[in-house]
NUKOLTOR-594803 format. One record per atom (N, C-alpha, C, O, CB): x, y, z; residue in one letter; atom name. Coordinates in nm, 2 decimals. Glycine has a CB too. Example, Ala and Ser with C-alpha at 12.3 -4.5 7.8 and 13.67 -1.06 7.14 Angstrom:
2
        X        Y        Z   resn   name
     1.32    -0.57     0.78      A      N
     1.23    -0.45     0.78      A     CA
     1.32    -0.33     0.78      A      C
     1.42    -0.33     0.85      A      O
     1.13    -0.45     0.90      A     CB
     1.28    -0.22     0.71      S      N
     1.37    -0.11     0.71      S     CA
     1.29     0.00     0.79      S      C
     1.34     0.11     0.80      S      O
     1.41    -0.06     0.57      S     CB
//
This chain:
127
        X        Y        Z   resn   name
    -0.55     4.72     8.22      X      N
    -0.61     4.60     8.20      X     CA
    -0.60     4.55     8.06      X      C
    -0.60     4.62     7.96      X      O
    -0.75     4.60     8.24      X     CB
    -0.59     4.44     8.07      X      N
    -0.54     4.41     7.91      X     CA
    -0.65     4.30     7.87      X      C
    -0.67     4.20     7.94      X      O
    -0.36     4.35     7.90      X     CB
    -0.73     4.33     7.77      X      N
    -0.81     4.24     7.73      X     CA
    -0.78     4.12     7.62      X      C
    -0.71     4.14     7.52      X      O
    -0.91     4.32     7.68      X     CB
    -0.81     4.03     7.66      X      N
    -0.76     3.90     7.57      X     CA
    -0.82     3.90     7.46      X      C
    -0.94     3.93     7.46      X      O
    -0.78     3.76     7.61      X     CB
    -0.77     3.88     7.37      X      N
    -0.76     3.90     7.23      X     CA
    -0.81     3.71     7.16      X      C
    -0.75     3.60     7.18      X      O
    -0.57     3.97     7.19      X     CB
    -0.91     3.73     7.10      X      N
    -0.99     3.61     7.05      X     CA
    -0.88     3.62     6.92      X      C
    -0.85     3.72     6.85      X      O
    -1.19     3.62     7.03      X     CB
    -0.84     3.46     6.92      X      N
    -0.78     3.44     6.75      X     CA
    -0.89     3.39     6.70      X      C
    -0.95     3.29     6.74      X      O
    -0.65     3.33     6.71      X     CB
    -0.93     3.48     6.58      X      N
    -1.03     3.39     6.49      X     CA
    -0.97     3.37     6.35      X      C
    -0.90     3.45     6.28      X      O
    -1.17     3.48     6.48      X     CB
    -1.00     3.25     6.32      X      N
    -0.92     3.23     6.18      X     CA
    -0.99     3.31     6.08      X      C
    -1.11     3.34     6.08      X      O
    -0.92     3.07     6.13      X     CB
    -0.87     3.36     5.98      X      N
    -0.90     3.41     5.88      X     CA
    -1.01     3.38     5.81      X      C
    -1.01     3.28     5.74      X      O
    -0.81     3.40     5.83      X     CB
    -1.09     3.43     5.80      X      N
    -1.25     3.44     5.65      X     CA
    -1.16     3.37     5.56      X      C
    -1.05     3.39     5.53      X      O
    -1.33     3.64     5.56      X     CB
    -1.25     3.27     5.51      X      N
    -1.28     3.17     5.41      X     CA
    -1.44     3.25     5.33      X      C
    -1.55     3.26     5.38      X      O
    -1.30     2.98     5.49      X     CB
    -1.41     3.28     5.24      X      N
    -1.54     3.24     5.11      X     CA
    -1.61     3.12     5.11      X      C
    -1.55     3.01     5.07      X      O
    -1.49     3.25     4.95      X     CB
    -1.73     3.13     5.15      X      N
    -1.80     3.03     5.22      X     CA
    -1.86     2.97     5.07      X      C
    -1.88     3.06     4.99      X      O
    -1.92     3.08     5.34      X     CB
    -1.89     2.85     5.05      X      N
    -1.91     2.81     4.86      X     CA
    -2.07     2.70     4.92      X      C
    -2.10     2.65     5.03      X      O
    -1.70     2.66     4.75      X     CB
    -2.13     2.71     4.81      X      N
    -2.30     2.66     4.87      X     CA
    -2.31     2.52     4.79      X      C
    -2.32     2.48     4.68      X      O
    -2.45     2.77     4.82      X     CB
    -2.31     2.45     4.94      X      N
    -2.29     2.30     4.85      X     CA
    -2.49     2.28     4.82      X      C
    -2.58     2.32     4.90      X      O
    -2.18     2.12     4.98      X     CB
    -2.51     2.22     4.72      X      N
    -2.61     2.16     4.68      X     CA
    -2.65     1.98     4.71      X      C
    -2.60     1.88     4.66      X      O
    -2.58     2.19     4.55      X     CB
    -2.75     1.98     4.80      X      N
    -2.80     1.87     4.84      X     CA
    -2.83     1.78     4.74      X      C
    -2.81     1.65     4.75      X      O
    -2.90     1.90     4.90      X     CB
    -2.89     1.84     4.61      X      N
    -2.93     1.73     4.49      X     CA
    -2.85     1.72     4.40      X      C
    -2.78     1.82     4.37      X      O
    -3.06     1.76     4.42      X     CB
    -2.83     1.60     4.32      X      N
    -2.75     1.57     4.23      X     CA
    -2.83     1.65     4.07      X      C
    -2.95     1.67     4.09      X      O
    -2.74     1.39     4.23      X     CB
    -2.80     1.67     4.00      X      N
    -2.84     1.71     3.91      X     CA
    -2.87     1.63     3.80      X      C
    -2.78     1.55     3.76      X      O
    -2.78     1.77     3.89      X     CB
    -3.00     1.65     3.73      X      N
    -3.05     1.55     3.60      X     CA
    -3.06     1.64     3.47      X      C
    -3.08     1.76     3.45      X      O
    -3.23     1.47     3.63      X     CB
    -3.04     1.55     3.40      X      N
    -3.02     1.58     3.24      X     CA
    -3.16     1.61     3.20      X      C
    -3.24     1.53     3.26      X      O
    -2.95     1.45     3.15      X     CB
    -3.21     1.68     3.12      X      N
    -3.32     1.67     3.03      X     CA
    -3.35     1.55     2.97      X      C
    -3.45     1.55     2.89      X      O
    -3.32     1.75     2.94      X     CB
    -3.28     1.44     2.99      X      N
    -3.30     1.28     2.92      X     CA
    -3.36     1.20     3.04      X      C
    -3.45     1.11     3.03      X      O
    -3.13     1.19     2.87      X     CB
    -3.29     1.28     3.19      X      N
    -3.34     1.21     3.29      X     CA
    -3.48     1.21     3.32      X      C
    -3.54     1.11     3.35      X      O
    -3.28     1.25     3.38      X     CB
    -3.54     1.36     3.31      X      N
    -3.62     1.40     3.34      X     CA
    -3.74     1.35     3.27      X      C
    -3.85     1.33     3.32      X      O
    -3.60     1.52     3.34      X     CB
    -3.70     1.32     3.10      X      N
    -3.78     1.33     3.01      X     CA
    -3.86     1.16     3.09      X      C
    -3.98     1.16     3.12      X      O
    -3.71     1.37     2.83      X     CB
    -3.78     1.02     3.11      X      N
    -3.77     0.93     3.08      X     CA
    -3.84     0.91     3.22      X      C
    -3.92     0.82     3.22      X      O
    -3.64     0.88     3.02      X     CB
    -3.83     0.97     3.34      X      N
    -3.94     0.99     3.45      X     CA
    -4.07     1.06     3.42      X      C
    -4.14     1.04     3.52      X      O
    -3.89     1.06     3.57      X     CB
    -4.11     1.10     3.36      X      N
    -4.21     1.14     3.32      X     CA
    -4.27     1.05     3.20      X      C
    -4.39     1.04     3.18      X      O
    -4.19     1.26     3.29      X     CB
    -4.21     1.01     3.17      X      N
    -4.28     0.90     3.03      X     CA
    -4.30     0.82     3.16      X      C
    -4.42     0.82     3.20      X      O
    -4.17     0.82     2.86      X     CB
    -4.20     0.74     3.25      X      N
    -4.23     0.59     3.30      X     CA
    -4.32     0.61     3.41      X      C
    -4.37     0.51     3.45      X      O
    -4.08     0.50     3.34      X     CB
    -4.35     0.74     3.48      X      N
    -4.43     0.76     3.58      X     CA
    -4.57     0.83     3.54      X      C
    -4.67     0.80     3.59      X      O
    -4.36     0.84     3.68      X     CB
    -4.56     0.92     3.44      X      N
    -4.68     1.00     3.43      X     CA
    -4.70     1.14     3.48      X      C
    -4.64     1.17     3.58      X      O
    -4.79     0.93     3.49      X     CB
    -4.77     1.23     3.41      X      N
    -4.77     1.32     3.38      X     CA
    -4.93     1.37     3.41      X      C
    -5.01     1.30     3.35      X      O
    -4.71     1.32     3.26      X     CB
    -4.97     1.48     3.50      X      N
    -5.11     1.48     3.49      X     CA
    -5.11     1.63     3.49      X      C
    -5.01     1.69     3.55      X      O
    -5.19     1.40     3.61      X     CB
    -5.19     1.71     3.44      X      N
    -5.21     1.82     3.44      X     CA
    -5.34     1.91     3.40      X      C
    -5.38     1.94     3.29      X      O
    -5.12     1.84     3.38      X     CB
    -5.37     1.93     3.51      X      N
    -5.58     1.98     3.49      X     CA
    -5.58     2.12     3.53      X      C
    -5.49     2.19     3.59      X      O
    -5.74     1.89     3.64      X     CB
    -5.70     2.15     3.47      X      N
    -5.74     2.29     3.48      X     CA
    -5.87     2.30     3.41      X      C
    -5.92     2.25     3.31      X      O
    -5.64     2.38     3.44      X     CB
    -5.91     2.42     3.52      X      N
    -6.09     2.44     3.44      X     CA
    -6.03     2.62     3.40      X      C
    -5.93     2.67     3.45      X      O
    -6.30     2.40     3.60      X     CB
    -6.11     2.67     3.34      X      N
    -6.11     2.81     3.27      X     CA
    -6.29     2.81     3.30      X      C
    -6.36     2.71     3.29      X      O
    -6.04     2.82     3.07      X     CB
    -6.33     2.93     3.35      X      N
    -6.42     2.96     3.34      X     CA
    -6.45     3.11     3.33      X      C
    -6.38     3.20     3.38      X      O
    -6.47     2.90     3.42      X     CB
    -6.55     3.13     3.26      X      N
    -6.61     3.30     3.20      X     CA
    -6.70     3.34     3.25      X      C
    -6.80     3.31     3.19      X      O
    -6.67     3.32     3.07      X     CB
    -6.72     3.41     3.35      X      N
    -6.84     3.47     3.45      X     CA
    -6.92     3.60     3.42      X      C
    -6.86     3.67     3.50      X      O
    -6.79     3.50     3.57      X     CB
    -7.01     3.68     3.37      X      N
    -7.05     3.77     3.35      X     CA
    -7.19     3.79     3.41      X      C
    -7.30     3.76     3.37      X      O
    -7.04     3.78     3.24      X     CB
    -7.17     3.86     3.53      X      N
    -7.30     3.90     3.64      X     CA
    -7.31     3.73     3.69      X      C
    -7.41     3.67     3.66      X      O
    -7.48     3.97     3.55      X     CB
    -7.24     3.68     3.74      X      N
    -7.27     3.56     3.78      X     CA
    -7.32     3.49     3.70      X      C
    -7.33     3.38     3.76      X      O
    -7.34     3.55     3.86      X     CB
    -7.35     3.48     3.59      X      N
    -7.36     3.35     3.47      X     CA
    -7.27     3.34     3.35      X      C
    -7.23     3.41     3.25      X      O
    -7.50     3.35     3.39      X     CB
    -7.23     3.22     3.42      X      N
    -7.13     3.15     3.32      X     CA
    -7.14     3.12     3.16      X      C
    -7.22     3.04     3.10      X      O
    -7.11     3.03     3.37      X     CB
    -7.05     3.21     3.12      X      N
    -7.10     3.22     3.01      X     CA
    -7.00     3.12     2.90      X      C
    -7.02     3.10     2.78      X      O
    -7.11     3.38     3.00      X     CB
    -6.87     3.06     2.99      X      N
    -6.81     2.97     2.89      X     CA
    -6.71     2.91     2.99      X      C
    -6.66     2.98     3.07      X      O
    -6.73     3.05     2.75      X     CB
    -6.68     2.74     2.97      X      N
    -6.63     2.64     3.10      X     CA
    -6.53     2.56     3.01      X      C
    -6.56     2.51     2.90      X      O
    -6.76     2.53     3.18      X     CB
    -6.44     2.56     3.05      X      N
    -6.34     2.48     2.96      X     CA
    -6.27     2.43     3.05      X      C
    -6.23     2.48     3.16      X      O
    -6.25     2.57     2.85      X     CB
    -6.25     2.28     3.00      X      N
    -6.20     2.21     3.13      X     CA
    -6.08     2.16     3.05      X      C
    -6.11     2.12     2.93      X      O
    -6.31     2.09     3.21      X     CB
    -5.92     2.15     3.10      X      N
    -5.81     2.10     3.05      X     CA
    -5.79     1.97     3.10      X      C
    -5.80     1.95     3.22      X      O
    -5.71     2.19     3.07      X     CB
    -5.75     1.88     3.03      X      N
    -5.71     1.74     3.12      X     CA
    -5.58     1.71     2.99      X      C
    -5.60     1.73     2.87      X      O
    -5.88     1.58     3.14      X     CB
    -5.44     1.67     3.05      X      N
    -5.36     1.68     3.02      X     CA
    -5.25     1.59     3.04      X      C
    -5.14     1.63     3.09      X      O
    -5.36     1.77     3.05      X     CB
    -5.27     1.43     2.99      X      N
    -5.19     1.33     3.05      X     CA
    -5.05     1.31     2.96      X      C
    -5.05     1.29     2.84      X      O
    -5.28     1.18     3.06      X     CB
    -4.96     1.33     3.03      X      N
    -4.82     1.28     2.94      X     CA
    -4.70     1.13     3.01      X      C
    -4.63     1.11     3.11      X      O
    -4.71     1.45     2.92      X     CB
    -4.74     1.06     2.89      X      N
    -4.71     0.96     2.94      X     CA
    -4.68     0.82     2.81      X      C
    -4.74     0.79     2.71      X      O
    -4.81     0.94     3.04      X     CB
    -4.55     0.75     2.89      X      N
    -4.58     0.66     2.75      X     CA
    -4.65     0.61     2.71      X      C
    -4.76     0.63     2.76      X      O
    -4.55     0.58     2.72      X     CB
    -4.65     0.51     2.58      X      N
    -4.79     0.46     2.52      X     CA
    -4.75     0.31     2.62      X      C
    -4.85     0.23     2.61      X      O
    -4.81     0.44     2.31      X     CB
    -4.66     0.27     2.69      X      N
    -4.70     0.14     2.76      X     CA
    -4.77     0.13     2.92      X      C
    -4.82     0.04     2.99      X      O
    -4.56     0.06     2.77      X     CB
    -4.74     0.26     2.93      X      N
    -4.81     0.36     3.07      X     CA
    -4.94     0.39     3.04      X      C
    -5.01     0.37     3.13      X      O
    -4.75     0.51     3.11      X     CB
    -4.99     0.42     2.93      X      N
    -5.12     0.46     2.86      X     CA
    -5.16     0.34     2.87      X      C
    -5.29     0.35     2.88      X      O
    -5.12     0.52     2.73      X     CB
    -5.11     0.21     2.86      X      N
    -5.20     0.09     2.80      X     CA
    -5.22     0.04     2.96      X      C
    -5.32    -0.01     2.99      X      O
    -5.12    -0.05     2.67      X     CB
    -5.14     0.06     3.03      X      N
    -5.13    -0.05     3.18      X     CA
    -5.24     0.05     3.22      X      C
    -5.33     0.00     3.28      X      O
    -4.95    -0.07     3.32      X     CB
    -5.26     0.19     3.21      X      N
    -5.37     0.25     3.32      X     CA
    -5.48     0.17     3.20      X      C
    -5.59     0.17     3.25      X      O
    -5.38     0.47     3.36      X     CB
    -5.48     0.12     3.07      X      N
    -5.65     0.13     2.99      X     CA
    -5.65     0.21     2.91      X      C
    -5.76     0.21     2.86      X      O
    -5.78     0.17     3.07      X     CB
    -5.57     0.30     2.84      X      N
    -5.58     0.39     2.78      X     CA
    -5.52     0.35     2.65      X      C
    -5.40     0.32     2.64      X      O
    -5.54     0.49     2.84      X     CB
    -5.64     0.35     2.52      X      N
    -5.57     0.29     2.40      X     CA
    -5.64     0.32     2.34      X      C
    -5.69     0.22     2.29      X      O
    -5.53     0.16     2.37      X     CB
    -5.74     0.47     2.28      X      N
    -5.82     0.51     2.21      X     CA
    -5.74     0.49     2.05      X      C
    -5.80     0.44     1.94      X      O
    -5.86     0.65     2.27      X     CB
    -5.60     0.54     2.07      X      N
    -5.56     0.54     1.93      X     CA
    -5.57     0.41     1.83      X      C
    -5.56     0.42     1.71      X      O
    -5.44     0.58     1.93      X     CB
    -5.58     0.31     1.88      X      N
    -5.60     0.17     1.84      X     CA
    -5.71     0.16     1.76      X      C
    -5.72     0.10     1.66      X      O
    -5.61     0.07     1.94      X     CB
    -5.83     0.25     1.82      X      N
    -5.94     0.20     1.77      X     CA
    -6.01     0.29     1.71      X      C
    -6.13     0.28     1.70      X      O
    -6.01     0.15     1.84      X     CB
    -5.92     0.40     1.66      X      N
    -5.97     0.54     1.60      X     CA
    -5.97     0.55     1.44      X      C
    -5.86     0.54     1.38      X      O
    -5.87     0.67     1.66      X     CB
    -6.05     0.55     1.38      X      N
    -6.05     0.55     1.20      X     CA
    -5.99     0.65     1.16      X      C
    -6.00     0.65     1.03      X      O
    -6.19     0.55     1.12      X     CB
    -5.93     0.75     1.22      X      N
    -5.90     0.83     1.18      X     CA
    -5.75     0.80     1.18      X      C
    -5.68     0.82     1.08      X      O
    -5.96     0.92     1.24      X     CB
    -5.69     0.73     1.35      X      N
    -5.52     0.69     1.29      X     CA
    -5.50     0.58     1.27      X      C
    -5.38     0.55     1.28      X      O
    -5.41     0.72     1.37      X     CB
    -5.59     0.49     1.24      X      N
    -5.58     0.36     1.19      X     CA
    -5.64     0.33     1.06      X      C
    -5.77     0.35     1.05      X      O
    -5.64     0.27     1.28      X     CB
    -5.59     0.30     0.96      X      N
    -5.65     0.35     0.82      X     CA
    -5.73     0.18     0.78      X      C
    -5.78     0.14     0.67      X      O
    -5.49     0.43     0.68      X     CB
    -5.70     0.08     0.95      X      N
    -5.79    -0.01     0.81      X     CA
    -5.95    -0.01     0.90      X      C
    -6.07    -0.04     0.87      X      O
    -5.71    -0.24     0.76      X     CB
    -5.91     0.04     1.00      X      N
    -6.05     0.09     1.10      X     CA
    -6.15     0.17     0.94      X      C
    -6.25     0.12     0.90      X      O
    -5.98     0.25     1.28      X     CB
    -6.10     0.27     0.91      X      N
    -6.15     0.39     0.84      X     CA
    -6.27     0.34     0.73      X      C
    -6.25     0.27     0.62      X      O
    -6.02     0.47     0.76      X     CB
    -6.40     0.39     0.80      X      N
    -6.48     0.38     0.71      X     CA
    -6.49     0.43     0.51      X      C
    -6.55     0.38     0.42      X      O
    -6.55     0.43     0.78      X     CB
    -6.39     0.55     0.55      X      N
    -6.39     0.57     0.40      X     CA
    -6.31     0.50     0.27      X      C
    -6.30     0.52     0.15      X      O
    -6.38     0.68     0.40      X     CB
    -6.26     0.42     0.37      X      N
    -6.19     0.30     0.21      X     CA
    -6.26     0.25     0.13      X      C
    -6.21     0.25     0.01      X      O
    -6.13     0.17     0.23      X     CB
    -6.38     0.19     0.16      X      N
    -6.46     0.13     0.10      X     CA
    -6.49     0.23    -0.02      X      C
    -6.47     0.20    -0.13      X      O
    -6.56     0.10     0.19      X     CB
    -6.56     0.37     0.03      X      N
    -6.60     0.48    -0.04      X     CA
    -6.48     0.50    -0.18      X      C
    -6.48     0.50    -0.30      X      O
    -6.62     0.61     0.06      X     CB
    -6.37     0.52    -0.07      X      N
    -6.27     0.58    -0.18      X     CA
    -6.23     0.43    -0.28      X      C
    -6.24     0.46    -0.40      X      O
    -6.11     0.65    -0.09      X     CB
    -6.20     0.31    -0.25      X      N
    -6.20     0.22    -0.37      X     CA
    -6.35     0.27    -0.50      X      C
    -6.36     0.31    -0.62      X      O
    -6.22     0.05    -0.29      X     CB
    -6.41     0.24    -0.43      X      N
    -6.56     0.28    -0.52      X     CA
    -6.51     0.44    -0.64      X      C
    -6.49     0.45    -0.77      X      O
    -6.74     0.35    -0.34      X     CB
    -6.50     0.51    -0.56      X      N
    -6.47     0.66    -0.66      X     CA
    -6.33     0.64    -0.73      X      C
    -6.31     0.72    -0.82      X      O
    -6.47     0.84    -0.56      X     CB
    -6.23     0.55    -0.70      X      N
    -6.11     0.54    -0.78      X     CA
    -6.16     0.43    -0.86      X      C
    -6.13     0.43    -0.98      X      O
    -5.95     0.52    -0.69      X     CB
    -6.23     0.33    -0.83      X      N
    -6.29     0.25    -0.99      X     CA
    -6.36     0.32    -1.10      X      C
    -6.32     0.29    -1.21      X      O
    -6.40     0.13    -0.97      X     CB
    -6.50     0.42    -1.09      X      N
    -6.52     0.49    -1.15      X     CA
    -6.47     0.60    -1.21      X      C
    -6.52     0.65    -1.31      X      O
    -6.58     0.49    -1.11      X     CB
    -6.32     0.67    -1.14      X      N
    -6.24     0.78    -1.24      X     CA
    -6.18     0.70    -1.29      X      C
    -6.16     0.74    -1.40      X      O
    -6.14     0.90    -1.18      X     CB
    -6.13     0.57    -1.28      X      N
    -6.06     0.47    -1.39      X     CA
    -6.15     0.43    -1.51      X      C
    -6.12     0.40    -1.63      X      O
    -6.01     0.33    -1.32      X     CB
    -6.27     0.43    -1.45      X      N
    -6.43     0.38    -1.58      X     CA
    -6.39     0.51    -1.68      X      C
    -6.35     0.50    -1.79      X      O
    -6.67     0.41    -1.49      X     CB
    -6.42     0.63    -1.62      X      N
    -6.46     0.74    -1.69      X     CA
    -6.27     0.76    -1.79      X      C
    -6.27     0.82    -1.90      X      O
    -6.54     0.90    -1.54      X     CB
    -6.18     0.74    -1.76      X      N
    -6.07     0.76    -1.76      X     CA
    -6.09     0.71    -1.92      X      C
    -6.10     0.76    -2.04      X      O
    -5.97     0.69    -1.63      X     CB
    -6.10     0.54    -1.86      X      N
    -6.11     0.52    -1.98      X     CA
    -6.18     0.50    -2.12      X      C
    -6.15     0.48    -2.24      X      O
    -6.09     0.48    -1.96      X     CB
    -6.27     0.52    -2.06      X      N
    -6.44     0.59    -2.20      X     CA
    -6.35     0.71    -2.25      X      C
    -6.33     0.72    -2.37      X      O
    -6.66     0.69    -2.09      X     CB
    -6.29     0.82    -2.17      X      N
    -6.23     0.92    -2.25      X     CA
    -6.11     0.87    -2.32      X      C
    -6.08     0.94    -2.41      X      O
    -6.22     1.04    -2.17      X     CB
    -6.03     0.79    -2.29      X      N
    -5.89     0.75    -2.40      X     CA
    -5.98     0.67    -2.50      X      C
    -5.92     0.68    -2.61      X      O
    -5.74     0.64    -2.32      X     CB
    -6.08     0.60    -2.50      X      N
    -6.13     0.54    -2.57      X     CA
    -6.14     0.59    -2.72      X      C
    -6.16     0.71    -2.71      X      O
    -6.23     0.52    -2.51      X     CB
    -6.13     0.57    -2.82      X      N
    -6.19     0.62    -2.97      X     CA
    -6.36     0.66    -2.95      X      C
    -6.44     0.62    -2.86      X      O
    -6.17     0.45    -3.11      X     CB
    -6.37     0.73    -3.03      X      N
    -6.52     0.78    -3.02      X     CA
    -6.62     0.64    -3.10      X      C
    -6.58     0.56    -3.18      X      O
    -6.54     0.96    -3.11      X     CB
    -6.72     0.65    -3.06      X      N
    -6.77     0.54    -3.11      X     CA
    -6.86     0.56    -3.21      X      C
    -6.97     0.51    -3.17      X      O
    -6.82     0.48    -3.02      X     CB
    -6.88     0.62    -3.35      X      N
    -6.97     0.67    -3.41      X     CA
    -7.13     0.58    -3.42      X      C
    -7.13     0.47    -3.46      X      O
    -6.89     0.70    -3.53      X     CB
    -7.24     0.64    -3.40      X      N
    -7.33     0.59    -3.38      X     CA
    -7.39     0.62    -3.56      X      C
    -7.38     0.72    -3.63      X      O
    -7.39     0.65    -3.25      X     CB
    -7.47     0.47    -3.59      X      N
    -7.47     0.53    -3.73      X     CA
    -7.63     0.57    -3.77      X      C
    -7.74     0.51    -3.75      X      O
    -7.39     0.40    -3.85      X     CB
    -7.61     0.65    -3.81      X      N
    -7.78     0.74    -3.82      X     CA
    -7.85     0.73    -3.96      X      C
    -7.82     0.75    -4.08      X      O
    -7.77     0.94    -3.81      X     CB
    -7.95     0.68    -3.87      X      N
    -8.05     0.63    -4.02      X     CA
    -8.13     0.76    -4.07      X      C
    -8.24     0.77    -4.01      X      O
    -8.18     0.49    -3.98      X     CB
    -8.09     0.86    -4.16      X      N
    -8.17     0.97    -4.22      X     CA
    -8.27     0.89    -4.34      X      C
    -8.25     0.81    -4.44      X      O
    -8.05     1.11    -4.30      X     CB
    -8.40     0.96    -4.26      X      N
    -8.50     0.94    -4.36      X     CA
    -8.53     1.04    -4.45      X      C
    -8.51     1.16    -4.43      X      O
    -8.61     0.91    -4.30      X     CB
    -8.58     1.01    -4.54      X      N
    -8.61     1.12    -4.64      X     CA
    -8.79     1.11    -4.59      X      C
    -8.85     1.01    -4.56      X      O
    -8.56     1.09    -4.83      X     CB
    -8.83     1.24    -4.60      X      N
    -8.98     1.27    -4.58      X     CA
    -9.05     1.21    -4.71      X      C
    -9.02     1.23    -4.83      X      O
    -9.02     1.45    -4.55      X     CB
    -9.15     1.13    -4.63      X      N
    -9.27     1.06    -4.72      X     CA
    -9.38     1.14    -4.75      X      C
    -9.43     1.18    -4.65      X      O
    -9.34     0.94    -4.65      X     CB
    -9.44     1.20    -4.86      X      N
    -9.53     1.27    -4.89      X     CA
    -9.64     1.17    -4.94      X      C
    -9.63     1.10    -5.04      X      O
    -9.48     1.37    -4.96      X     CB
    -9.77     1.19    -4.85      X      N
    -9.81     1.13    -4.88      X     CA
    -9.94     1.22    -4.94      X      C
    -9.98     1.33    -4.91      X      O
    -9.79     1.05    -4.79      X     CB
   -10.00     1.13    -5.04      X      N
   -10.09     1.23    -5.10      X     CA
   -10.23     1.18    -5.11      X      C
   -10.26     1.08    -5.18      X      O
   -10.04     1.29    -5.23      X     CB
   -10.33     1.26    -5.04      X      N
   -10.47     1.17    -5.08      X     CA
   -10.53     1.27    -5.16      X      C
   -10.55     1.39    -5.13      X      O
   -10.57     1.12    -4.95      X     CB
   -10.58     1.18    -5.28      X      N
   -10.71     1.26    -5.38      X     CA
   -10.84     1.20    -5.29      X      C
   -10.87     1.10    -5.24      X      O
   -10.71     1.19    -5.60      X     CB
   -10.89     1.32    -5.30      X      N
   -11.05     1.31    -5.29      X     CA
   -11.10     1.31    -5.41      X      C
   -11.22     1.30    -5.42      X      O
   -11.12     1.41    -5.22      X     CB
//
């Protein structure tokens, strides 16, 4: 009995095609600025069931024109990165006029003050 013999074609090295196109770190970066970025987390410290420390992460990355369309514009109004917001200009004009006052009293010539020496009056009463 002679058994029929299956042709099977020769094995091929099978190669793995990839469904997704591939993005650049420019791609990636520029979807994340134009869409947003959110990233939370709480940390918490438990000892015998009381909490002994809660830290909560909130973590938005996103452009500043993404930041403004959701409402978000703290930096505008912060004295700290807006230097004409900053209360301490005022202060610091004030202490840079007076080290210029004192600056100049010291380049100044001394001013001799002129001293009236008395001579002691003796005065004498006869009885």
């Amino acid at each position: 009995m002679n058994t029929p013999q299956l042709n099977n074609p020769p094995t091929r090295p099978r190669s793995i095609t990839h469904g997704t196109s591939s993005s650049t770190l420019a791609d990636v970066l520029e979807r994340i600025l134009d869409k947003g970025l959110v990233i939370a987390g709480d940390v918490k410290i438990k000892l015998v069931d009381i909490e002994l420390l809660t830290i909560q992460i909130r973590l938005l990355i996103c452009s500043v024109d993404k930041a403004r369309e959701m409402g978000i514009d703290w930096w505008s109004s912060s004295p700290y990165l807006n230097p004409k917001l900053a209360p301490a200009t005022i202060q610091t004009d004030e202490l840079n006029a007076r080290i210029a006052r004192l600056e100049a009293m010291q380049q100044a010539p001394p001013v001799m003050a002129s001293a009236v020496i008395a001579e002691p009056v003796v005065v004498e009463k006869y009885v």
